[in-house]
C-alpha positions as CSV (number, residue, x, y, z in Angstrom):
1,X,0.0,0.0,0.0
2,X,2.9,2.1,0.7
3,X,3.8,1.7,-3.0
4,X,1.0,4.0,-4.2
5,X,2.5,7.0,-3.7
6,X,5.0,7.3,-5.8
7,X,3.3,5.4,-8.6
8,X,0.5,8.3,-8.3
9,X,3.2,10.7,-8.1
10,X,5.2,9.1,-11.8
11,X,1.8,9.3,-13.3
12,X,1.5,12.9,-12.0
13,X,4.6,14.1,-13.3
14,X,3.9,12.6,-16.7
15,X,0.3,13.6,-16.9
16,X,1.9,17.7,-16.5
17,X,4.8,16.9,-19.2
18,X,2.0,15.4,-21.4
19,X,-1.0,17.3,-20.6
20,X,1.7,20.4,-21.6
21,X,2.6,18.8,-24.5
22,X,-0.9,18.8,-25.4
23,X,-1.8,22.0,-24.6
24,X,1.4,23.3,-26.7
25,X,-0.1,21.7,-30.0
26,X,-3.3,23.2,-29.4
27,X,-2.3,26.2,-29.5
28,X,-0.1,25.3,-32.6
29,X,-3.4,24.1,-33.8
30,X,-5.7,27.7,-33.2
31,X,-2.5,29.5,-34.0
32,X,-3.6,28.0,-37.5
33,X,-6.8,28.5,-37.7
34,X,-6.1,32.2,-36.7
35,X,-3.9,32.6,-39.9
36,X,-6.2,31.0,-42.2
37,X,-9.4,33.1,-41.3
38,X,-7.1,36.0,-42.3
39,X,-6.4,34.1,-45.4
40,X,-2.3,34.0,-44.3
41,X,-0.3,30.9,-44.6
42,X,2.4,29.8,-41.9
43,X,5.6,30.5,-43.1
44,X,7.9,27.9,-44.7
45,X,10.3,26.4,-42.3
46,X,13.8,27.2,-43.4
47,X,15.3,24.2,-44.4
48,X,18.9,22.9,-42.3
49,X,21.7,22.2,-43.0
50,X,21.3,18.8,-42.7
51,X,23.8,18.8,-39.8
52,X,21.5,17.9,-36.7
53,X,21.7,13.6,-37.2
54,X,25.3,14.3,-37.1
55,X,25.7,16.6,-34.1
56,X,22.7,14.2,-31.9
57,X,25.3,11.0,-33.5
58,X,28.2,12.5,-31.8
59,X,26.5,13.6,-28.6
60,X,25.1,9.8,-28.6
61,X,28.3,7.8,-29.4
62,X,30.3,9.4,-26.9
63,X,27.8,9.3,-24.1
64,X,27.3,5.5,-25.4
65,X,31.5,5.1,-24.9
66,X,31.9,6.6,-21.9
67,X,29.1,4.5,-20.5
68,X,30.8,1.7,-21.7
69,X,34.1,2.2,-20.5
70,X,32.7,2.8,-16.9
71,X,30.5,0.0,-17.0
72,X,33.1,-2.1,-18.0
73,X,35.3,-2.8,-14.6
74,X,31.6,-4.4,-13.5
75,X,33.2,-7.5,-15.3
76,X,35.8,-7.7,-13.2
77,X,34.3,-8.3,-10.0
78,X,30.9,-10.5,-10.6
79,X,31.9,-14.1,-9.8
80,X,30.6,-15.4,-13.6
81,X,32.6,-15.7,-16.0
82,X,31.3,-13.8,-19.1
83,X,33.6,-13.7,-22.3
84,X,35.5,-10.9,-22.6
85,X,33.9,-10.0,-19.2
86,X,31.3,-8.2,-21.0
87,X,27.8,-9.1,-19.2
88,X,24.3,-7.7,-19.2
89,X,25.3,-4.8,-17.4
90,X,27.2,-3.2,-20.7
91,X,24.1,-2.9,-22.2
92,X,23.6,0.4,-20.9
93,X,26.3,1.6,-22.5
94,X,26.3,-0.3,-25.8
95,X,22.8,0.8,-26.6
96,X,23.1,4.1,-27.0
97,X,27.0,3.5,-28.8
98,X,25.5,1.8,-31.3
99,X,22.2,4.0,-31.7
100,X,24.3,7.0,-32.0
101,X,27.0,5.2,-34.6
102,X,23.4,4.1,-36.4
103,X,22.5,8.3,-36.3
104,X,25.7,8.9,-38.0
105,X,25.4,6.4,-40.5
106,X,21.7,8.0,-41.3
107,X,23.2,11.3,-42.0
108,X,26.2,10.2,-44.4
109,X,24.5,7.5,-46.0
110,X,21.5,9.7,-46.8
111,X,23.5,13.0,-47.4
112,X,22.3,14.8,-50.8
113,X,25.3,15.4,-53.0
């Protein structure tokens, strides 16, 4: 019974981030609307430089390494013997390595010439 608390509280927390989420697209929404009565159109979104996979692939990768290379000693002291002493544990780290070597990939093998 004691657990309710701070399941009510998680659900709380995300009800505000997505309740505000909500609210924010709404007002996208009327924002719209607003424009259209007035027979306006939204302006074109500039288009980037094609740079942001890159940048989020690099922020990814080395938070993924560094991860990895912390997690790693874990290996060392758990009484299994995992090849390479790399256990369940580096999955923490490996995931977001190999997601952010993925976002990298995306951006040169998709780049327009």
């Amino acid at each position: 019974m004691e657990a309710i608390i701070p399941c009510l509280g998680v659900v709380a927390i995300l009800a505000i981030i997505f309740g505000f989420l909500a609210f924010l697209r709404y007002m996208n929404y009327k924002e719209t609307l607003a424009l259209a009565e007035k027979g306006l159109a939204r302006p074109e979104k500039k288009a980037g430089s094609g740079k942001g996979l890159l940048r989020w692939g690099i922020a990814v990768t080395a938070i993924g390494a560094a991860l990895s290379l912390g997690l790693y000693p874990l290996g060392f002291d758990s009484g299994i013997n995992y090849p390479l002493r790399l256990g369940p544990w580096m999955l923490g780290g490996f995931v977001p390595l190999f997601l952010g070597i993925g976002l990298i990939l995306i951006h040169y093998l998709t780049e327009k010439e």
